[in-house]
C-alpha positions in Angstrom: 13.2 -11.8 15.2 15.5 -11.5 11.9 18.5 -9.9 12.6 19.6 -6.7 9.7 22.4 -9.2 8.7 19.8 -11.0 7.4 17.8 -9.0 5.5 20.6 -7.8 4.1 21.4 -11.4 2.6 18.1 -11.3 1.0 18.9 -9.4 -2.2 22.3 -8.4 -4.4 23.8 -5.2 -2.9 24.1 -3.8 -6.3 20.6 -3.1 -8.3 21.6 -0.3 -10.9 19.2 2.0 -12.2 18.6 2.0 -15.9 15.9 5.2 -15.5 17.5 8.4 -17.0 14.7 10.2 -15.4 13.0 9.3 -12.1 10.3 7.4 -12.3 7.2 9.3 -10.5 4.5 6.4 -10.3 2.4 7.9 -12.8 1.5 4.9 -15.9 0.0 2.2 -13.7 -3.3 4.1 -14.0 -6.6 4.0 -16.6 -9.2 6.5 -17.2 -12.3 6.1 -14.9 -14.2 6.1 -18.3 -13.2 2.8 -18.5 -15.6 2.1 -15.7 -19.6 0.9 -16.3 -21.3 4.4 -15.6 -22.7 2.8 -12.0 -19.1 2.2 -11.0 -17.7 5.8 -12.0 -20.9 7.2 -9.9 -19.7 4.3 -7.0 -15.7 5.5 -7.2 -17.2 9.4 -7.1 -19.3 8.6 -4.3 -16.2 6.9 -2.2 -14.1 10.1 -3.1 -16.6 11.9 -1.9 -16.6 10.1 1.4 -12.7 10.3 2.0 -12.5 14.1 1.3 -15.4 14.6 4.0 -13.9 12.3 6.1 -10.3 14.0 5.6 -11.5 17.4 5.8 -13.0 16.2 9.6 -9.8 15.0 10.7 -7.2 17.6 9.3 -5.6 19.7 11.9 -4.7 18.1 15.5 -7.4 15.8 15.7 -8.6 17.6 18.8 -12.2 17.1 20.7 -14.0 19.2 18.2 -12.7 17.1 15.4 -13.8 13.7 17.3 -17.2 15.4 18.2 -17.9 16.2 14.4 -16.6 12.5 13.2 -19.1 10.8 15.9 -21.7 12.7 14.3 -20.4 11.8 10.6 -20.5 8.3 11.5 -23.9 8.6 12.5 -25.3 9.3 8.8 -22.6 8.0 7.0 -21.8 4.5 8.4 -19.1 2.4 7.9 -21.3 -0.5 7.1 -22.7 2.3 4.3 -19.0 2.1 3.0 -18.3 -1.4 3.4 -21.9 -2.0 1.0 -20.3 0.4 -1.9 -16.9 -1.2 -1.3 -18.6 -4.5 -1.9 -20.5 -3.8 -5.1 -17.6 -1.6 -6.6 -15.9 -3.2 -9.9 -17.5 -6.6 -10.7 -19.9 -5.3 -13.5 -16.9 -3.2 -15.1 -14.6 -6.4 -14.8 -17.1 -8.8 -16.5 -18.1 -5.9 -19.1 -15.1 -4.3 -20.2 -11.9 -6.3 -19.1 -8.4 -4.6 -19.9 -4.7 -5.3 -18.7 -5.0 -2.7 -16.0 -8.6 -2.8 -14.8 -8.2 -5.8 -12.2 -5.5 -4.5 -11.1 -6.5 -0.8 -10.4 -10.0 -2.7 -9.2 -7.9 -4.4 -6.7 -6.4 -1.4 -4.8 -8.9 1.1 -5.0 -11.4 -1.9 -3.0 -8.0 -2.5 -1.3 -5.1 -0.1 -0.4 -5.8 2.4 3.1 -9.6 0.9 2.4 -9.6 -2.5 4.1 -7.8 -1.3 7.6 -10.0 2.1 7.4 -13.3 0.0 7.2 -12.2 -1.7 10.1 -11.1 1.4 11.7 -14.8 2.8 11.2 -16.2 0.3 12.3 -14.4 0.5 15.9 -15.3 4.2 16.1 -18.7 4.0 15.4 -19.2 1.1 18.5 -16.3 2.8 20.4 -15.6 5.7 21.8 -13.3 7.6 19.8 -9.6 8.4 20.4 -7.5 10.4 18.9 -5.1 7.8 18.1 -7.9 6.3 16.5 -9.0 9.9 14.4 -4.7 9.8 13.7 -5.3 6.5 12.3 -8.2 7.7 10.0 -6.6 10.1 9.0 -3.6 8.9 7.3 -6.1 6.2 6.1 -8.3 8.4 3.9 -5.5 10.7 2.9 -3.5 7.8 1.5 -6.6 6.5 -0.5 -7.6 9.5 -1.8 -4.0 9.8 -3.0 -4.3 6.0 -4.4 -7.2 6.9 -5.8 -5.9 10.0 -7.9 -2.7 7.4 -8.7 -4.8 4.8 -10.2 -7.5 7.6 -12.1 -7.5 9.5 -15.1 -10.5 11.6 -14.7 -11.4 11.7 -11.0 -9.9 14.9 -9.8 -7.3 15.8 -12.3 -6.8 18.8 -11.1 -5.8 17.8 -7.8 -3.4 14.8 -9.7 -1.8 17.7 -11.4 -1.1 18.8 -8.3 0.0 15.6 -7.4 2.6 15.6 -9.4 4.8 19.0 -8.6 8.0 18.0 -7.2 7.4 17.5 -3.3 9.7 15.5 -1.9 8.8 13.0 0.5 10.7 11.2 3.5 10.7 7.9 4.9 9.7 10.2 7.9 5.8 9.5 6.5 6.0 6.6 6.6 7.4 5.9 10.0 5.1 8.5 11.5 1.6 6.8 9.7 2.2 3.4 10.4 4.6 3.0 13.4 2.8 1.0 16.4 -0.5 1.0 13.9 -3.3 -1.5 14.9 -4.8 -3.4 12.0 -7.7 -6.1 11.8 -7.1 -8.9 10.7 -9.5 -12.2 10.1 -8.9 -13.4 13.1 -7.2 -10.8 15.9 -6.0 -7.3 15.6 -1.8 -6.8 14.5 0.2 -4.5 15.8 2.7 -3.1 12.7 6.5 -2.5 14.4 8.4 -0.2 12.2 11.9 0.5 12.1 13.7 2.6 9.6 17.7 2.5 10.2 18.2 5.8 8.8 15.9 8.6 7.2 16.1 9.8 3.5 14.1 11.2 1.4 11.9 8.3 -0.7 10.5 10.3 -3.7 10.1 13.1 -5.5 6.0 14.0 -5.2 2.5 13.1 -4.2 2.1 10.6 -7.2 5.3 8.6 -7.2 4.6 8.2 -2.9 1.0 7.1 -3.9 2.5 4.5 -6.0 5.0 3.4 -2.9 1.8 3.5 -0.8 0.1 0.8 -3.3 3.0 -1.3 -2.9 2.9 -1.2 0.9 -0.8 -1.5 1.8 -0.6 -4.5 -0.9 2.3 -6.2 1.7 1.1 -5.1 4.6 -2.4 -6.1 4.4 -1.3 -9.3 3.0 1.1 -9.9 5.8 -2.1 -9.2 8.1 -4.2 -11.8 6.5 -1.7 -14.1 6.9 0.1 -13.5 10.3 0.5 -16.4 12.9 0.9 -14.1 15.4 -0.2 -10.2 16.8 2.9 -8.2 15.1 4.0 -7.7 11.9 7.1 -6.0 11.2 8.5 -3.5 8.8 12.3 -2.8 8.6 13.9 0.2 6.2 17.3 0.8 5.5 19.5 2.2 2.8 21.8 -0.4 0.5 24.9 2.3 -1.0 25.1 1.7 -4.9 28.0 3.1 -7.0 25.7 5.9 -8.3 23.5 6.5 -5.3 21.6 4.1 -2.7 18.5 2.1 -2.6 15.9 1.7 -0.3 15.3 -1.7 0.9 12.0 -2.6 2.7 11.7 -5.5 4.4 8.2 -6.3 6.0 8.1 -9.8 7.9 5.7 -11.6 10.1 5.6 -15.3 11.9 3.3 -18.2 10.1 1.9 -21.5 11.0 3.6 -24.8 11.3 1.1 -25.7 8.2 1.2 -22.4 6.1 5.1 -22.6 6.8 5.2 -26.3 5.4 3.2 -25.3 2.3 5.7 -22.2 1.6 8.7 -24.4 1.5 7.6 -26.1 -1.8 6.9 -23.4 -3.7 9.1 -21.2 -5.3 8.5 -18.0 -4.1 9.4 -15.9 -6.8 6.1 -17.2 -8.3 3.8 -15.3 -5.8 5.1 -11.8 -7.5 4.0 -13.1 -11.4 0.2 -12.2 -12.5 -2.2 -14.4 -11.6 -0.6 -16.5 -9.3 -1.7 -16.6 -5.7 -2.0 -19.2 -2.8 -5.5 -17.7 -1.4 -6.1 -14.4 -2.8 -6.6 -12.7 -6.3 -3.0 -12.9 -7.2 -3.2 -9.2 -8.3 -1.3 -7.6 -5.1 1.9 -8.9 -5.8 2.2 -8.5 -9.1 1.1 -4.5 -8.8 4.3 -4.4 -6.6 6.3 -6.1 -9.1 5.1 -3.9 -11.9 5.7 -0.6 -10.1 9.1 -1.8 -8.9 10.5 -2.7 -12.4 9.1 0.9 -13.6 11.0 2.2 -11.0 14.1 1.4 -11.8 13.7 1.2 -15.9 13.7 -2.6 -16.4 12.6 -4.3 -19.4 9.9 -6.2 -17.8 8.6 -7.5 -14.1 10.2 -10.9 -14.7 13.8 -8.9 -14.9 12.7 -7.3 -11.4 12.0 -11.2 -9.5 14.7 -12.7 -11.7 17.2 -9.9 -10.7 16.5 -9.6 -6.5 14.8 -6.1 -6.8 11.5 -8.0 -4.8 11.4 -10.9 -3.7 9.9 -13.4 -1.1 12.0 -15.7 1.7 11.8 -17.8 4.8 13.8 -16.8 7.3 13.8 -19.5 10.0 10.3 -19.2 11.4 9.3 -16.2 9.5 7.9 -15.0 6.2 9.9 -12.3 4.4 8.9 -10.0 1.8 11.4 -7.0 0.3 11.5 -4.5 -2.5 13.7 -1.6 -3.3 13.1 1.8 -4.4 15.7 4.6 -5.5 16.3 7.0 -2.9 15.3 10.8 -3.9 19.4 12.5 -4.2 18.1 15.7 -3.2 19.8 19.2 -4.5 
């Protein structure tokens, strides 16, 4: 396990900000006009599902709320969701192709979507627990946030809402995913999270559904990919001469092979568009773009070239980090 000497070696100390204003996550997004007419009903329809889903689960997840999502599971089936996952986006793509549409295609099939689905699918042939309804629910409320992120048109009054200042600590994030259970292809992984010191991350709803795309991107990357049964995610502050930064730092073991194969590439490669070693090469680079936002650089290349995300081996381990301005609260 990588020690925080390490990870602190991974990047420059000093990332200045050349933002006036704080960057709230809002321009990585497309109107869901841009969408073939059966995909806008499909992203409705999924919206639908996660607010009915949400609304089960909100409050303390007690018996009653377990009894009613047995019964919701019953008529609306995960395997329902997993077939308008499935058929979501590929007509739209082929029809009507535009810098942003992969992308936002990506994480709204993506994002709290794949571990939920998997999450379902337990419940419905399990008994349910209310760690398992705790799990949901963070699930669909953090894709219904990505969802209002990513669209113009979908709920805008509810984005609008999205958007008044509320700030947000690394508290939620801590409390969603530590000791979280995710499926991966082979075995379920545990997530370990550790965060050094808590401070508040952003400044509303929009700007932590942007964080959250950045995070699910990593994290269900590092699941795919995982040698082993825990992932982990470390957080700490990094003082700057104006403020600090927020360094995350999510890590997990890999094979002999897959290690082998990492040390020939140059990692700073899997962050630019396009580029992947087995998936759609999109994940990445949607971290990349919303980092370099975030901190009002020129272009993503400035944000790989200049240590603000980046990729490293560290001994046996895989090692992936960004930074993101902490909130200086009033």
């Amino acid at each position: 396990m990588e020690t925080l000497e390490a990870m602190l070696d991974l990047a420059p100390i000093e990332l200045p900000n050349f933002r006036v204003r704080r960057y709230r996550g809002d321009n990585l997004c497309l109107p869901i006009s841009e969408f073939l007419e059966e995909d806008q009903d499909r992203l409705r329809k999924l919206y639908t599902y996660l607010q009915q889903l949400l609304a089960i689960l909100e409050g303390d997840h007690a018996s009653a709320s377990i009894s009613r999502l047995e019964e919701f599971l019953k008529i609306q089936t995960p395997d329902s969701l997993a077939d308008l996952v499935r058929e979501f986006g590929a007509a739209s793509y082929a029809a009507r192709p535009s810098p942003n549409l992969a992308k936002t295609i990506h994480d709204l099939r993506g994002g709290g979507l794949t571990p939920l689905i998997g999450q379902l699918q337990i419940a419905q042939w399990m008994r349910v627990t209310e760690a398992t309804a705790n799990a949901l629910y963070f699930l669909s409320r953090d894709h219904l946030k990505i969802m209002r992120n990513a669209l113009l048109g979908l709920d805008d009054v509810k984005r609008e809402a999205d958007l008044l200042p509320k700030a947000h600590s690394t508290d939620f994030i801590v409390k969603k995913w530590q000791g979280a259970t995710l499926r991966g292809p082979r075995f379920d992984v545990r997530l370990q999270v550790e965060c050094l010191q808590a401070t508040a991350i952003s400044e509303c709803c929009v700007e932590f559904g942007a964080l959250d795309r950045i995070l699910y991107n990593l994290i269900n990357n590092a699941c795919r990919h995982t040698a082993g049964h825990t992932i982990r995610l470390v957080l700490f502050p990094v003082p700057q001469p104006d403020g600090e930064n927020l360094r995350f730092v999510l890590t997990n073991s890999v094979s002999t092979a897959d290690l082998a194969h990492l040390r020939t590439l140059n990692l700073g490669m899997l962050f630019e568009e396009g580029y992947s070693t087995t998936g759609s090469g999109y994940g990445l680079a949607i971290a990349t773009e919303f980092v370099s936002h975030a901190f009002g650089l020129k272009n993503p290349s400035q944000a790989i070239e200049g240590g603000y995300l980046g990729a490293a081996i560290l001994d046996v381990e895989f090692a992936v980090w960004f930074h993101w301005p902490r909130l200086l609260e009033d």
